[in-house]
N, C-alpha and C positions, 0 to 999 in steps of 0.2 A: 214688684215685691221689694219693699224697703230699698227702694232707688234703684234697684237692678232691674236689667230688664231678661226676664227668663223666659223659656220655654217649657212647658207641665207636659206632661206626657199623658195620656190618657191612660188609664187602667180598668181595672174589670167593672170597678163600680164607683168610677170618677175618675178624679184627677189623683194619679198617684204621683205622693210630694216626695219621694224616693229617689224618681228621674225626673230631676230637670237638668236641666240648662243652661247655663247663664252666655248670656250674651255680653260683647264690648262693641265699644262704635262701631265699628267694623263691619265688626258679626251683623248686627244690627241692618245696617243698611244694607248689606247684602240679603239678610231675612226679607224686609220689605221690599225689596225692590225685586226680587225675583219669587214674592211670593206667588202661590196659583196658578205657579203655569212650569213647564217644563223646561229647564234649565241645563245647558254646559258648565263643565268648568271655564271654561273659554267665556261663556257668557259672565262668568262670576268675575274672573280676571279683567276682562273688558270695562267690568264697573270700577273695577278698585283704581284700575288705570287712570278711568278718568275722573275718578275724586280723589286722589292721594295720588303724592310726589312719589311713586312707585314704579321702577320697571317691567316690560314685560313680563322677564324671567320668574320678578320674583314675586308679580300679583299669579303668575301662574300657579307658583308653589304656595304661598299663601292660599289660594282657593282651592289648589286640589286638598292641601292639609284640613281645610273649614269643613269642604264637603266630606272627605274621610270621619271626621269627627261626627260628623251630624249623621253619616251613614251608620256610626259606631253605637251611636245614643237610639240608632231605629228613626230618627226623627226623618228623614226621606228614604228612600230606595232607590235600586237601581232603575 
């Protein structure tokens, strides 16, 4: 949507444009790459590691914060 790339949430009788989400590269690749299938933080961190000049530490904190976020918006579950 106008170069962003989002997340639509579904609602009762579509897509409600209420809750989205916007994604950044990031976000992004970590969307695609751990779509459809069941995922750690750990597994999130693992990717950031190895695409981005990022430490342990702090692809840990990065992805537990991504998936908090996305837990917040309803967009995954526990």
């Amino acid at each position: 949507m106008a170069g962003e790339h989002i997340i639509v949430m579904p609602g009762r009788y579509g897509a409600d444009m209420t809750r989205v989400v916007a994604l950044n590269a990031s976000s992004l690749y970590l969307w695609e790459a751990l779509a459809d299938r069941d995922f750690t933080v750990g597994d999130a961190a693992r990717l950031l590691v190895g695409r981005y000049d990022v430490d342990e530490a702090t692809a840990l904190r990065d992805a537990g914060a991504w998936l908090d976020r996305l837990r917040e918006c309803g967009v995954v579950e526990d």
